[in-house]
MIDOSE-1310 file (N, C-alpha, C; in nm, 2 decimals, decimal comma, always signed):
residues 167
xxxx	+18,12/+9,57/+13,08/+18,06/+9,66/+12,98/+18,17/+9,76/+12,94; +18,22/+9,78/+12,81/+18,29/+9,91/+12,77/+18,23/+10,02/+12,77; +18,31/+10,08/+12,70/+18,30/+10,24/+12,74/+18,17/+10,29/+12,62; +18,16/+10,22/+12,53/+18,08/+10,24/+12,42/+17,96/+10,17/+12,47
xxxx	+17,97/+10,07/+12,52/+17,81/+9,98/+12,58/+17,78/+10,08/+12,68; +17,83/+10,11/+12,77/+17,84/+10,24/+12,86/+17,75/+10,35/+12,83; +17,80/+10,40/+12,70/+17,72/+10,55/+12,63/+17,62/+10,51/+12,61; +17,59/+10,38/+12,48/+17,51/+10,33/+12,47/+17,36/+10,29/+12,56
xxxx	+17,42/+10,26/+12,65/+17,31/+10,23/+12,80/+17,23/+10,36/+12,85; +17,34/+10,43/+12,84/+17,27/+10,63/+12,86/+17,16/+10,61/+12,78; +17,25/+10,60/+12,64/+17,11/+10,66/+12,52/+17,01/+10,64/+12,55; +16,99/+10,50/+12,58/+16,89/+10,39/+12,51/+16,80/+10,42/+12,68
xxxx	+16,82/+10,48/+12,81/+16,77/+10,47/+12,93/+16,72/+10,61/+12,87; +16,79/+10,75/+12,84/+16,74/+10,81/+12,80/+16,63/+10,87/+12,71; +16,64/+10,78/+12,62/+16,57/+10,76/+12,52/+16,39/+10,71/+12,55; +16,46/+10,62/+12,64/+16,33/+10,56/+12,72/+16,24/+10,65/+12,82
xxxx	+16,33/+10,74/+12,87/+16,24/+10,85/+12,98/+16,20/+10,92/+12,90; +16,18/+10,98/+12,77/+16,12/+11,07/+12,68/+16,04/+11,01/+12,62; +16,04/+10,86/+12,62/+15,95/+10,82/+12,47/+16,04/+10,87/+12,34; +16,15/+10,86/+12,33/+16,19/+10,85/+12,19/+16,24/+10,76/+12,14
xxxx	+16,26/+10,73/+11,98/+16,31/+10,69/+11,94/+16,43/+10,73/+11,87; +16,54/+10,64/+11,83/+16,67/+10,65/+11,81/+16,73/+10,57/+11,67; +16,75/+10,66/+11,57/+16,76/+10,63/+11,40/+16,96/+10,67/+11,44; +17,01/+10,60/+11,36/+17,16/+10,63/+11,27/+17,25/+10,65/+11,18
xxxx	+17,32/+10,70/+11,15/+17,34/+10,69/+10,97/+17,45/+10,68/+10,99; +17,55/+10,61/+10,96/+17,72/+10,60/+10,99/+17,74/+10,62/+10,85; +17,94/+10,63/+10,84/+17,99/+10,63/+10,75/+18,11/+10,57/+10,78; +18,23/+10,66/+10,84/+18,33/+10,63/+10,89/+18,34/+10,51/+11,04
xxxx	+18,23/+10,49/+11,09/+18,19/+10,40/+11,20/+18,13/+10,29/+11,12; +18,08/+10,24/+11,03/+18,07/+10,16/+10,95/+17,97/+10,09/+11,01; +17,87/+10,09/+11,15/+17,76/+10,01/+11,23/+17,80/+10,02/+11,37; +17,94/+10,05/+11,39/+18,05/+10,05/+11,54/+17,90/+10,11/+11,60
xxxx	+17,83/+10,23/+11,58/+17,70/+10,27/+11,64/+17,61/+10,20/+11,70; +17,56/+10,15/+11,59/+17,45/+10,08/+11,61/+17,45/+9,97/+11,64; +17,60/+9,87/+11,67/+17,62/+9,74/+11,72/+17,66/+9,78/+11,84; +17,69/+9,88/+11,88/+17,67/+9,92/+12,03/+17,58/+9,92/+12,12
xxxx	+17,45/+9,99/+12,04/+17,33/+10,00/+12,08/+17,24/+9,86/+12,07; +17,24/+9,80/+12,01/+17,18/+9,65/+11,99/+17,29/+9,55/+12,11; +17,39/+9,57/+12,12/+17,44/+9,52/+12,24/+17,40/+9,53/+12,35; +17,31/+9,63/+12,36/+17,24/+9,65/+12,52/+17,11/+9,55/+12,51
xxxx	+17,06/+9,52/+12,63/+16,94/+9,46/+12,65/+16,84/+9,59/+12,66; +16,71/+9,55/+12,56/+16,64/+9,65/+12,58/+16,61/+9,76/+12,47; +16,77/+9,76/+12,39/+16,74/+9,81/+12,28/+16,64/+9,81/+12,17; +16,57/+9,77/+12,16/+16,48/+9,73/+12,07/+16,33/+9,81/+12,13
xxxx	+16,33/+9,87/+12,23/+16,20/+9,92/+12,28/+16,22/+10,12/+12,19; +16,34/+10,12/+12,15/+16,40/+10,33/+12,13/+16,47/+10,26/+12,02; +16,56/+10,16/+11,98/+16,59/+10,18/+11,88/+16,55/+10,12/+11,73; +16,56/+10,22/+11,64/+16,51/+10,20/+11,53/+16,55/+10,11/+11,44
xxxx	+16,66/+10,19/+11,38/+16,77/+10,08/+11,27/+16,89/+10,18/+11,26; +16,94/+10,14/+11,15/+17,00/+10,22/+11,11/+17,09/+10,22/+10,98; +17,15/+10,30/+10,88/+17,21/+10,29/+10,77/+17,40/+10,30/+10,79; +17,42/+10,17/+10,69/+17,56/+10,27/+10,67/+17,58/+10,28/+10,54
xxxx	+17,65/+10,40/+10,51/+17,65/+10,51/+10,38/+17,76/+10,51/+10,35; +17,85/+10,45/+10,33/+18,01/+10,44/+10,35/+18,04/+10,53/+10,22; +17,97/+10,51/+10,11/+18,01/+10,56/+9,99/+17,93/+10,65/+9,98; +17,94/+10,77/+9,91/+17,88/+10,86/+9,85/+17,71/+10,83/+9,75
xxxx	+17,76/+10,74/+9,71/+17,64/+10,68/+9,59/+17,54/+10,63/+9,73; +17,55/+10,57/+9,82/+17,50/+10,54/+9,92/+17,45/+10,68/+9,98; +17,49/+10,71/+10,01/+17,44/+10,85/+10,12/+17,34/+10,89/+10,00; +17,37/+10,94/+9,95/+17,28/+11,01/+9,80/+17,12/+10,94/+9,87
xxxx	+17,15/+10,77/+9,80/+17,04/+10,68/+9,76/+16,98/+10,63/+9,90; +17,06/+10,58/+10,00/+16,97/+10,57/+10,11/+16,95/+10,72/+10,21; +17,02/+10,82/+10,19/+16,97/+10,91/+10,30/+16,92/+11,05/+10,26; +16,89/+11,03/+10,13/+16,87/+11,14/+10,05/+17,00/+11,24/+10,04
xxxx	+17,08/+11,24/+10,06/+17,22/+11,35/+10,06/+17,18/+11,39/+9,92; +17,22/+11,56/+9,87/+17,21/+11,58/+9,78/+17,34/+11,56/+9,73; +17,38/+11,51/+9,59/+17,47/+11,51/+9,54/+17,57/+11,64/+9,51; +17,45/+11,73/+9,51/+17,51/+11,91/+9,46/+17,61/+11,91/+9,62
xxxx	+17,51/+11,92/+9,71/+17,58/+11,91/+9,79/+17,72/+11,88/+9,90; +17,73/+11,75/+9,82/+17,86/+11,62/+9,86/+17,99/+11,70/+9,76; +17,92/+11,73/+9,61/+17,99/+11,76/+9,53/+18,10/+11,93/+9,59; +17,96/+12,02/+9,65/+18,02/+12,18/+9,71/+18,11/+12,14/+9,86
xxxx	+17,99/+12,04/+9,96/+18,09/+12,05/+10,04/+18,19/+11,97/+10,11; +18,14/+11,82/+10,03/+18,22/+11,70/+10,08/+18,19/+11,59/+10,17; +18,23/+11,48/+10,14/+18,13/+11,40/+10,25/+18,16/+11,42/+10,36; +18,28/+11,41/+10,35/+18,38/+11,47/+10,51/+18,34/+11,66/+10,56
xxxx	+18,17/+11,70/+10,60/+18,15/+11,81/+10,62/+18,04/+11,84/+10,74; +18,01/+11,95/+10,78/+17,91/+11,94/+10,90/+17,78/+11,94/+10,81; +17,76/+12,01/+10,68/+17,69/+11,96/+10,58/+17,61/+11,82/+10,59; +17,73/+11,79/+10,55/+17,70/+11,60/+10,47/+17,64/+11,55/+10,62
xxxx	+17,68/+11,56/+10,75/+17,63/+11,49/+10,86/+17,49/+11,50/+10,88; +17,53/+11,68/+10,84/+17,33/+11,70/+10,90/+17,20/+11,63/+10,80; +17,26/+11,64/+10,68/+17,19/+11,59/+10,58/+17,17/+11,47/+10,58; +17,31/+11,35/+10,66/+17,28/+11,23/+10,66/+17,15/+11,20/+10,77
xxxx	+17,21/+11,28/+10,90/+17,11/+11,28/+11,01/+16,99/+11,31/+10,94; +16,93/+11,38/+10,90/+16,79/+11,42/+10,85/+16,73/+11,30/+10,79; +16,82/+11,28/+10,67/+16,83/+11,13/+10,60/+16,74/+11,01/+10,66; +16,80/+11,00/+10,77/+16,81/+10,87/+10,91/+16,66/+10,86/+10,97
xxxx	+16,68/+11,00/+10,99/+16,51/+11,04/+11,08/+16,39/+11,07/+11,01; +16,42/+11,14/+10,85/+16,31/+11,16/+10,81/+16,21/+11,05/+10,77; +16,21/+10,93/+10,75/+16,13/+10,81/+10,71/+16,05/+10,76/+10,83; +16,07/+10,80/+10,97/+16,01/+10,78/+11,09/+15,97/+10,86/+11,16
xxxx	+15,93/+10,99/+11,10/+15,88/+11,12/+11,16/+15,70/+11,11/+11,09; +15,63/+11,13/+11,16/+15,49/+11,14/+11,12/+15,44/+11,20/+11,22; +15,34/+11,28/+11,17/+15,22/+11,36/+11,28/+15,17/+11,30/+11,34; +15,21/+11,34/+11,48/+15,12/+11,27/+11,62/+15,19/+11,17/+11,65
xxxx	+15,30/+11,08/+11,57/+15,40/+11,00/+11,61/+15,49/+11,05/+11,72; +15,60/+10,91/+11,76/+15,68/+10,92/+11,82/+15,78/+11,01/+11,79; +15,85/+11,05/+11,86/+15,97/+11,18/+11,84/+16,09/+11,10/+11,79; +16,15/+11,15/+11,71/+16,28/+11,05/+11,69/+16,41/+11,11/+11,66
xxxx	+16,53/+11,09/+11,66/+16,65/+11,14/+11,72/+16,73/+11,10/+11,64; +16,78/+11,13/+11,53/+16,91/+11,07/+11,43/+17,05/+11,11/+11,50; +17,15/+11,05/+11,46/+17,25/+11,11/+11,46/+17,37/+11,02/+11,34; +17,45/+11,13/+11,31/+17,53/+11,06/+11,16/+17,65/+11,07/+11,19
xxxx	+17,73/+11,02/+11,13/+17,92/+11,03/+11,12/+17,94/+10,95/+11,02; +18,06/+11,13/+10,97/+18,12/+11,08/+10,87/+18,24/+11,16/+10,88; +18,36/+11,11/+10,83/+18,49/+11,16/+10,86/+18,60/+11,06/+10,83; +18,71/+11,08/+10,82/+18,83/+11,03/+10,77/+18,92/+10,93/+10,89
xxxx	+18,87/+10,81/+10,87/+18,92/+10,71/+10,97/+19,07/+10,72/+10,96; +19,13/+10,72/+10,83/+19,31/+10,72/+10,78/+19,33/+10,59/+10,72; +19,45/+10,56/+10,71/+19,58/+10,59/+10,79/+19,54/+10,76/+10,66; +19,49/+10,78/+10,57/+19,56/+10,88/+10,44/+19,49/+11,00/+10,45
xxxx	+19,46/+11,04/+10,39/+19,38/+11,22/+10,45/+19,30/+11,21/+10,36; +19,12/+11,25/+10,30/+19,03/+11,23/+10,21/+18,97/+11,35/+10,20; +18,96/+11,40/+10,06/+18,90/+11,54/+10,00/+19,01/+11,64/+10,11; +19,12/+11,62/+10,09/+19,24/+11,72/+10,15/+19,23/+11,75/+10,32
xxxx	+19,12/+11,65/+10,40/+19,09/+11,64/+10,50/+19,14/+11,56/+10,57; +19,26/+11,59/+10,67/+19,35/+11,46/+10,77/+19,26/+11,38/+10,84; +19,33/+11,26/+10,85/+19,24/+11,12/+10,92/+19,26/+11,19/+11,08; +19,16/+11,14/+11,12/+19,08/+11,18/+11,24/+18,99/+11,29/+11,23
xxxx	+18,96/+11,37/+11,09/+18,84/+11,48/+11,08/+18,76/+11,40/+11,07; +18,68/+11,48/+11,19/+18,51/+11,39/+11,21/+18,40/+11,50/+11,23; +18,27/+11,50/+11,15/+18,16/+11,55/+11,19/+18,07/+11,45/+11,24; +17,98/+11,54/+11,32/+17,92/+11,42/+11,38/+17,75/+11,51/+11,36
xxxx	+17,63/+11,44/+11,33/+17,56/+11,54/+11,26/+17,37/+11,50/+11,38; +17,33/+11,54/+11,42/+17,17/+11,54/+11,50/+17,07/+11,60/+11,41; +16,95/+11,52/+11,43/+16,85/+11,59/+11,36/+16,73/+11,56/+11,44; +16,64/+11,63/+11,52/+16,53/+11,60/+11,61/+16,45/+11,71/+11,63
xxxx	+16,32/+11,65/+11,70/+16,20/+11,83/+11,72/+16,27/+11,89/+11,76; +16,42/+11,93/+11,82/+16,46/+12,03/+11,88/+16,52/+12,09/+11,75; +16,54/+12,04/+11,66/+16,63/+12,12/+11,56/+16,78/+12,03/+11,52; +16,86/+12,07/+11,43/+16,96/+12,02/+11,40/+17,09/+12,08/+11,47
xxxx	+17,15/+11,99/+11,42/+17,33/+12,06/+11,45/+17,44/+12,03/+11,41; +17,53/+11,99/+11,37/+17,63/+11,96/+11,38/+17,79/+11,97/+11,43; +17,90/+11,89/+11,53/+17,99/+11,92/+11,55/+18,15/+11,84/+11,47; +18,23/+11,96/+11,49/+18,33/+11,89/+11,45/+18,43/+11,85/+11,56
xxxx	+18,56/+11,74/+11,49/+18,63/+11,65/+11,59/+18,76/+11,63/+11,50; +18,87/+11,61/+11,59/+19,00/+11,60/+11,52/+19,06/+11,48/+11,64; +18,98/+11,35/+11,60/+19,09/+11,23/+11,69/+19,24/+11,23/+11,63; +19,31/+11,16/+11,73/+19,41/+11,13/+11,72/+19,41/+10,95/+11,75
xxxx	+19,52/+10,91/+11,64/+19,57/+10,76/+11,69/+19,51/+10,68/+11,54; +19,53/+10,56/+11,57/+19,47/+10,47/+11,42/+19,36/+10,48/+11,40; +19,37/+10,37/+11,27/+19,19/+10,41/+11,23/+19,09/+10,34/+11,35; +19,14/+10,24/+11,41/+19,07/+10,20/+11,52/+18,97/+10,24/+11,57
xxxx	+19,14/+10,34/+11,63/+19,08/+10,45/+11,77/+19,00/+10,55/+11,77; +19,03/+10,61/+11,61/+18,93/+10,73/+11,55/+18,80/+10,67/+11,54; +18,77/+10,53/+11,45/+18,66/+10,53/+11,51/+18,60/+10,50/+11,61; +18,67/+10,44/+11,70/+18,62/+10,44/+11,82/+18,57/+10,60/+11,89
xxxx	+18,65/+10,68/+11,86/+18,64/+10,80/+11,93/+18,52/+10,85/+11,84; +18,47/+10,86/+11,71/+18,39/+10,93/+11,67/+18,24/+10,86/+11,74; +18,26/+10,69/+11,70/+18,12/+10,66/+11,78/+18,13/+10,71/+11,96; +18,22/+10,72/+12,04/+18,17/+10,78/+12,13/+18,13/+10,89/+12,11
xxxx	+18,20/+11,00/+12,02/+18,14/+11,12/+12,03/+17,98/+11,14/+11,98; +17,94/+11,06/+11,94/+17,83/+11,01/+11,83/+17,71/+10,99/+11,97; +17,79/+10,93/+12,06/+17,66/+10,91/+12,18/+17,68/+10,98/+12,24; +17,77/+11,05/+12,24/+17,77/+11,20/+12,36/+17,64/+11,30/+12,28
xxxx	+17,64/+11,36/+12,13/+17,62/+11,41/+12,06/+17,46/+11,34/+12,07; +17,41/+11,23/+12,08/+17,28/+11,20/+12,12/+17,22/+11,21/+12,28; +17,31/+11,23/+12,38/+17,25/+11,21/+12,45/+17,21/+11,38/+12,50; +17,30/+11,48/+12,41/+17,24/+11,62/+12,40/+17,12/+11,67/+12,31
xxxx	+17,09/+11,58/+12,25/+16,99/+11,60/+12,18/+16,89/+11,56/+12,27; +16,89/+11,44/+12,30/+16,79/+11,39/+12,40/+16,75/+11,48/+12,51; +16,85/+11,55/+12,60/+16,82/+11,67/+12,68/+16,76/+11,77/+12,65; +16,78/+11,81/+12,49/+16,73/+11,93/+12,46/+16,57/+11,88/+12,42
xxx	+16,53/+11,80/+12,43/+16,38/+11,74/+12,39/+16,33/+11,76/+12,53; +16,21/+11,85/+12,51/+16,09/+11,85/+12,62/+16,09/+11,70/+12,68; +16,03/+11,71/+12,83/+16,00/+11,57/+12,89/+15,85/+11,52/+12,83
């Protein structure tokens, strides 16, 4: 198992000891997320689905991003994550339902720098009953490795959400 099936396995055990469920919204990760998580056995009991928004016109139309928004503060922003996260989770939130747990990334894989932002700027964005958040990240190395590094940070970034959720 890698290091990403690894996190993955957290989530999705974690996920399971709360009763929650687990929504995603990529950009820069392109599914690297969510083909992580469907790698595990079991996944399918917490996880949901998930989107990728690669483009702008996408985030808008599948995750509701406001456009004013993308326009003031860029896709590449703690903004645009939270908004994607919300995006992700708001279609599976209902009263008296299950709890559910988004988390987004978007950021500048490279090799070239986007909206004046160098490759490896990554936000990584949560949206759950606890509240939202967003962090930022400055990988180093190709576009590979950046995304590889943003979806790990992506399951680090869920499995604090998951903690901050009552048992």
């Amino acid at each position: 198992m890698n290091e990403l099936e690894q996190l993955a396995a957290k989530v999705i055990a974690a996920a399971r000891a709360k009763s929650v469920l687990v929504a995603t919204a990529e950009s820069l990760t392109g599914g690297m997320l969510a083909d992580s998580i469907v790698s595990i056995p079991g996944a399918s009991e917490v996880f949901l689905g998930g989107v990728i928004a690669y483009r702008n016109e996408a985030k808008v139309h599948l995750l509701n991003v406001s456009a004013q928004d993308l326009s003031e503060f860029g896709a590449v922003s703690a903004e645009t994550a939270i908004a994607m996260a919300k995006g992700a989770r708001a279609p599976f939130v209902s009263p008296g339902g299950n709890q559910v747990v988004a988390v987004a990334t978007t950021g500048v894989a490279g090799p070239t720098q986007q909206e004046g932002k160098a490759a490896g700027t990554v936000y990584i964005g949560c949206d759950s009953d606890a509240g939202y958040s967003a962090t930022h990240h400055k990988f180093e190395g190709d576009r590979a490795a950046i995304r590889m590094q943003a979806t790990a940070a992506a399951f680090e970034a869920l499995l604090g959400a998951l903690e901050a959720l009552p048992a």
